[in-house]
C-alpha positions as CSV (number, residue, x, y, z in Angstrom):
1,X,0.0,0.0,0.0
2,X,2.7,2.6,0.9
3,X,3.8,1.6,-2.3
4,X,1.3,2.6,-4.6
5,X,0.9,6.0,-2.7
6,X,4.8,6.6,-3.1
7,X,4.2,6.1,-6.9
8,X,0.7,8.1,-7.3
9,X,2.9,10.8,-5.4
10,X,5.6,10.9,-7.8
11,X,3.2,11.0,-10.9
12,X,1.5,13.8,-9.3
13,X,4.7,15.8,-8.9
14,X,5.9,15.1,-12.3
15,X,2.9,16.4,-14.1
16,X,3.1,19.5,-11.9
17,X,6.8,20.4,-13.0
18,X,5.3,19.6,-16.7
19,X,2.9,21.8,-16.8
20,X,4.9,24.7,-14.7
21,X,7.7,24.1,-17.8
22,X,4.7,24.6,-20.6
23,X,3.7,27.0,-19.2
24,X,7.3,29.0,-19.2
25,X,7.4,28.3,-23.2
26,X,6.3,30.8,-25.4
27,X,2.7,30.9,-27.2
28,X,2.6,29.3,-31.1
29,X,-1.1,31.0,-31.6
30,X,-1.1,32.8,-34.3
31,X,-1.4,37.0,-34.9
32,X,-4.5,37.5,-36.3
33,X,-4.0,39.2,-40.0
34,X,-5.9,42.4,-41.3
35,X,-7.0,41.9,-44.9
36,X,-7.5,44.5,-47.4
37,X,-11.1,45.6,-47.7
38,X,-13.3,44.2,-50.3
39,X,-12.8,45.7,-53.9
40,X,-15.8,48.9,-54.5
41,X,-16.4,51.1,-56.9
42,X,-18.1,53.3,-54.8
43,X,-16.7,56.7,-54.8
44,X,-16.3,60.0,-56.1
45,X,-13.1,60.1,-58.7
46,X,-11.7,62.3,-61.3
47,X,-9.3,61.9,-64.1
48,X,-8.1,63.0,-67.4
49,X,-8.9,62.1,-70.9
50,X,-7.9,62.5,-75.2
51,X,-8.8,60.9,-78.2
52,X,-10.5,62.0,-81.7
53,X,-13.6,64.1,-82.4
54,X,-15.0,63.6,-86.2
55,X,-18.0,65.6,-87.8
56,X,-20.9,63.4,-88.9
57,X,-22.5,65.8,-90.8
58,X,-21.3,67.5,-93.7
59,X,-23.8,69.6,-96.0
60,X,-24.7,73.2,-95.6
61,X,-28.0,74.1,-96.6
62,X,-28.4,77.5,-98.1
63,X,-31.9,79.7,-98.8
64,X,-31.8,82.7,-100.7
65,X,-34.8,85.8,-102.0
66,X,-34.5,88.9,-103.6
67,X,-34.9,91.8,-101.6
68,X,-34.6,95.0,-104.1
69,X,-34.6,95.0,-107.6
70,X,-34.1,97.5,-110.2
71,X,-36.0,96.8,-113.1
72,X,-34.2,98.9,-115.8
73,X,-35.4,102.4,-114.8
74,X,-31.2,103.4,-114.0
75,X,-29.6,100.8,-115.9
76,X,-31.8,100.2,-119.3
77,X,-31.6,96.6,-117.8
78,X,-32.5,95.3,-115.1
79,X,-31.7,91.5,-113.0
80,X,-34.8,89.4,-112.9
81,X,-36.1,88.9,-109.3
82,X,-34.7,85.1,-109.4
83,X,-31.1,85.7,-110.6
84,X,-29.3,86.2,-107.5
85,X,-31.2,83.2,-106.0
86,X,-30.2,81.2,-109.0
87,X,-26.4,82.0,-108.6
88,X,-26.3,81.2,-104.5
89,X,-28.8,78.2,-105.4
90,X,-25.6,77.1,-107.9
91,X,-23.2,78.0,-106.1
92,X,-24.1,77.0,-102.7
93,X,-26.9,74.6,-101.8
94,X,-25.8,71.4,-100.9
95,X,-23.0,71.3,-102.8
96,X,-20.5,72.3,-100.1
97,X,-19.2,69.9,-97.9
98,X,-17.8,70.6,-94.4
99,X,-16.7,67.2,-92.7
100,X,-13.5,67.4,-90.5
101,X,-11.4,66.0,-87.7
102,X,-9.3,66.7,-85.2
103,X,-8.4,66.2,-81.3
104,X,-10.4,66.0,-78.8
105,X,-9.0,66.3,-74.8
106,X,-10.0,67.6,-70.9
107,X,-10.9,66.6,-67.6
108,X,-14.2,64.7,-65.5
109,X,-15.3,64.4,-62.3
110,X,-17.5,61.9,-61.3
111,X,-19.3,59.9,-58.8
112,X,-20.5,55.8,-59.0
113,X,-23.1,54.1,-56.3
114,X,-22.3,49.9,-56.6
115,X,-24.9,47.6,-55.9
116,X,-24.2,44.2,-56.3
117,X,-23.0,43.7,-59.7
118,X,-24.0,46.9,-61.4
119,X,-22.6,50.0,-60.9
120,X,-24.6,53.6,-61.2
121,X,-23.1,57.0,-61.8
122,X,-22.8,60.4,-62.5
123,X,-20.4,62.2,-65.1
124,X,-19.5,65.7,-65.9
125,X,-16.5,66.7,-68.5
126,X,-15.2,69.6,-70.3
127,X,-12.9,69.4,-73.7
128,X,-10.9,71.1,-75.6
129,X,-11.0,70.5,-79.7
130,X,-9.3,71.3,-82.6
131,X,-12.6,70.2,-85.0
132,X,-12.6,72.3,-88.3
133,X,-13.5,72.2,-91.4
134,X,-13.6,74.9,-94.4
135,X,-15.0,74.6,-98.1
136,X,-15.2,76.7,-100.9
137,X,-18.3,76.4,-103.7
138,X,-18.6,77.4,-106.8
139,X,-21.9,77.9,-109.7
140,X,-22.8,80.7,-112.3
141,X,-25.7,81.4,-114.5
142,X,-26.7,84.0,-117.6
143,X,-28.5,86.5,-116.5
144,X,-31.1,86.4,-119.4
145,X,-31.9,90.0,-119.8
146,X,-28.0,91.3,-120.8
147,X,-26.7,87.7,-121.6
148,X,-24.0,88.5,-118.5
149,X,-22.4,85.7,-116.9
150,X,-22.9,86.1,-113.3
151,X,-21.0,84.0,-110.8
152,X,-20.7,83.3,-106.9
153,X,-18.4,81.9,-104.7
154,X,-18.9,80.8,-101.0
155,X,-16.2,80.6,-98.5
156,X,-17.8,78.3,-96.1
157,X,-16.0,77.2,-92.3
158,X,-17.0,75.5,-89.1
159,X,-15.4,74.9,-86.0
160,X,-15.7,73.7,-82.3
161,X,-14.2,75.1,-79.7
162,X,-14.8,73.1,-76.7
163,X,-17.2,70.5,-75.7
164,X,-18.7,69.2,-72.3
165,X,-21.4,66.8,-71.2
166,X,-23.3,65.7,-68.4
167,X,-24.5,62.5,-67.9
168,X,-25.5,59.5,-66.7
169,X,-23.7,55.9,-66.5
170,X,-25.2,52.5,-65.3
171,X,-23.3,49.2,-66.1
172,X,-21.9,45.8,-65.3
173,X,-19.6,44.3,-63.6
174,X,-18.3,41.4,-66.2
175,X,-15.1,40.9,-63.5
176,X,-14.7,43.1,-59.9
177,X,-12.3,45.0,-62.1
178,X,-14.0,45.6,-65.3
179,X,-17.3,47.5,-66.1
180,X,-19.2,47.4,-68.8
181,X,-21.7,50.9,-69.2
182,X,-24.1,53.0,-71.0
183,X,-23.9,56.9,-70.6
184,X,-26.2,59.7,-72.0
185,X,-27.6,63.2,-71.2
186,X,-26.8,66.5,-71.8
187,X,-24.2,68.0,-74.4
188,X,-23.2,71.7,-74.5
189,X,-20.4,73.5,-77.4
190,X,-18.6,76.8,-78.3
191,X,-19.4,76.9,-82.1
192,X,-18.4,78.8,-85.1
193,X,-19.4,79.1,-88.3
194,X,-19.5,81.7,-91.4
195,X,-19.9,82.0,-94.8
196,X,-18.8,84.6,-97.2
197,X,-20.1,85.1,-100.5
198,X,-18.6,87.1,-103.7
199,X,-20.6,87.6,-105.9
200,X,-19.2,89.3,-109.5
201,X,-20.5,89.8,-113.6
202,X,-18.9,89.1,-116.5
203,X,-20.3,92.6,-117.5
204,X,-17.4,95.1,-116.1
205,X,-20.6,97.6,-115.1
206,X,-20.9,95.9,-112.7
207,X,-19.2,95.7,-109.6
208,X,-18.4,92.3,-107.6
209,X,-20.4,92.5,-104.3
210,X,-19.0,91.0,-101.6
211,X,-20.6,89.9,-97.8
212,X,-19.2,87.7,-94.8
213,X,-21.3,86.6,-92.4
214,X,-20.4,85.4,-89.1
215,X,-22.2,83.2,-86.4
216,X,-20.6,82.3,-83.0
217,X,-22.1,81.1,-79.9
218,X,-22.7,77.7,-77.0
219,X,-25.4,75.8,-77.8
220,X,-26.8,73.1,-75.7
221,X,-27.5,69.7,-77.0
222,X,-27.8,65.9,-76.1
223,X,-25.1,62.9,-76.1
224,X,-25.5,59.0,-75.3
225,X,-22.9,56.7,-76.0
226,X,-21.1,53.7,-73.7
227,X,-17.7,52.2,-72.7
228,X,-15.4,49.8,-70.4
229,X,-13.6,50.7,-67.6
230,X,-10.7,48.8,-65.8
231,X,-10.0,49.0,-62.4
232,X,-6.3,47.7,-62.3
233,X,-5.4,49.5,-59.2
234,X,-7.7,50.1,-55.8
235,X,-7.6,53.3,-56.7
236,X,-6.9,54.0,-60.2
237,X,-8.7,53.0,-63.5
238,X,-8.8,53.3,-67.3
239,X,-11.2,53.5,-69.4
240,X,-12.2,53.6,-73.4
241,X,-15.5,55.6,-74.5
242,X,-17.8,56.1,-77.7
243,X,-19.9,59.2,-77.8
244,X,-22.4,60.4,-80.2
245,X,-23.0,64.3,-79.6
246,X,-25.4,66.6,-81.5
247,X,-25.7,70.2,-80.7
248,X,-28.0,71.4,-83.2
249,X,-27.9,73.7,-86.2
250,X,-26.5,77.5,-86.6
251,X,-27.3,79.7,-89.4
252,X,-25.7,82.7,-90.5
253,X,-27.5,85.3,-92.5
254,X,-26.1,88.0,-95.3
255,X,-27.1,90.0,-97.5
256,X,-25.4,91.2,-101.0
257,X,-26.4,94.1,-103.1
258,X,-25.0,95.7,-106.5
259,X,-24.9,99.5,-107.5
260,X,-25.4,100.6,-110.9
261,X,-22.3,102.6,-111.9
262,X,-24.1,106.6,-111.4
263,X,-24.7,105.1,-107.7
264,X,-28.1,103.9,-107.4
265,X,-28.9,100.1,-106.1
266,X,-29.6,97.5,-108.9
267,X,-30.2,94.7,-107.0
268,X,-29.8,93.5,-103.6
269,X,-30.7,89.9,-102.0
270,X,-30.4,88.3,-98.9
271,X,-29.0,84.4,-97.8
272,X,-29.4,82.2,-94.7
273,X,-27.0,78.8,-94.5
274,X,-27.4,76.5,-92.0
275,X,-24.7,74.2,-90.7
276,X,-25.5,71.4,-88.5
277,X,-22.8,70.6,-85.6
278,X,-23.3,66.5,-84.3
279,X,-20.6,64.5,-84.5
280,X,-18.7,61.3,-82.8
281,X,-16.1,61.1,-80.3
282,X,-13.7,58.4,-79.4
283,X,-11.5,58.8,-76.4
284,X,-9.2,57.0,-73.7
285,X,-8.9,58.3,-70.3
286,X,-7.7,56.8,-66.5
287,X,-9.4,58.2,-63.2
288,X,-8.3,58.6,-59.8
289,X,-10.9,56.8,-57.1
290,X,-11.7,58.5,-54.1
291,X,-13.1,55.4,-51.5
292,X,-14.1,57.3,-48.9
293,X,-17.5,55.0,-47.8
294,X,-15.6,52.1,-48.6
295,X,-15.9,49.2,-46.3
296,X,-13.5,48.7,-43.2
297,X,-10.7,46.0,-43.5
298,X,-11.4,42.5,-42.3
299,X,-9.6,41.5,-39.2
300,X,-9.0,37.3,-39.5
301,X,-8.0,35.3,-36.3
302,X,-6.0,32.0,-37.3
């Protein structure tokens, strides 16, 4: 009996110091790891963009009328009422083309609202463009009454200065990373336009007539269009976009008028051309993303 109590004793003691020397050792748990937060899109962001702006509509259409016309009582012989109208009509309607292209590049600020998969937004830009375009048109008739050959010429020229838009932008996500989106709303321009006309006779009595008019101004318009962006950083993305734009028309309005050699008028008539400005745009840009209601980082125990 004292035996077995000798040897329960010892066992006792033994696991004691065991545990006392485990106890001493240090921990093997592991430090619990922060993970990144989960990818958003979420955020307000800004960025930078250039690419290519091309017209999409070319003709100039071109109204004229007679407004004075002297029907022989200075000269002996007078223009018909339709002979100026029959020269711009030659010389001008829709036979002048302007179609150009140039650069197209700005800034956007934005701001996209994820929700599951898609991703809804808010987009305003402002560009800089070196569109133009100039044309020159040509046409002549025979002014029946003196058998003169009257001609015209029309310096024709278009440009836009800057462009902007804001829209709209809802897509999907095909990856976390890569969206897939529709855009439209509103489009707004600096536009220029201007057409001057010559008009001169084969008859040196009389003299050539000569009028520029000018038309410059913003306009407000629409624009739709789509894209894909990239996320290949938290933060930063690029993107590729297509935009149709169309700002409406401008017209300019002239009028040309011939003396009679003694000074009195012999004719005078007045024109209106209209140029319509729509066009497309093609453009690469990256964006800087702003998470500020992003989600907190994950804290994982092992």
């Amino acid at each position: 009996m004292n035996k077995t109590w000798i040897s329960a004793l010892a066992f006792a003691a033994a696991a004691l110091a065991g545990s006392a020397r485990a106890a001493d050792l240090p921990s093997m748990k592991a430090p619990p790891v922060i993970l990144p937060p989960p990818l958003t899109w979420t955020g307000a962001y800004f960025g930078a963009n250039v690419g290519g702006v091309f017209d999409a509509s070319s003709g100039v259409t071109t109204t004229t009328g007679p407004l004075f016309d002297d029907t022989g009582n200075n000269s002996g012989a007078g223009f018909g009422p339709t002979t100026f109208g029959s020269v711009a009509a030659a010389a001008l309607a829709n036979k002048a083309s302007l179609s150009g292209a140039g650069v197209i590049g700005g800034g956007q600020i934005g701001y996209n609202w994820q929700f599951n998969n898609f991703v809804a937004g808010l987009e305003a830009d402002i560009q800089g463009t070196t569109l133009s375009s100039a044309a020159k048109a040509f046409g002549s008739v025979t002014e029946p009454t003196t058998g003169s050959l009257v001609s015209a010429q029309s310096n024709l020229s278009k440009d836009l200065r800057y462009l902007g838009t804001v829209r709209g932008r809802l897509g999907f996500l095909v990856t976390p990373t890569l969206l897939i989106y529709g855009t439209g709303g509103l489009a707004y321009g600096g536009m220029n336009f201007s057409n001057g006309v010559f008009i001169s006779s084969s008859n040196p009595a009389f003299p050539i007539s000569a009028v520029s008019a000018n038309y410059g101004d913003a306009h407000v318009g629409w624009t739709v269009g789509g894209g894909g962006e990239w996320l290949f950083m938290p933060n930063w993305s690029a993107k590729v976009e297509y935009l149709y734009y169309d700002l409406g028309s401008i017209s300019t309005t002239g009028v040309v008028a011939t003396p009679f050699p003694g000074g009195n008028l012999l004719y005078a008539a007045g024109y209106r051309s209209s140029a319509n400005f729509n066009g497309h745009i093609v453009r690469a840009g990256v964006n800087y993303h702003f998470h500020w209601f992003a989600p907190a980082p994950v804290l994982a125990k092992y």
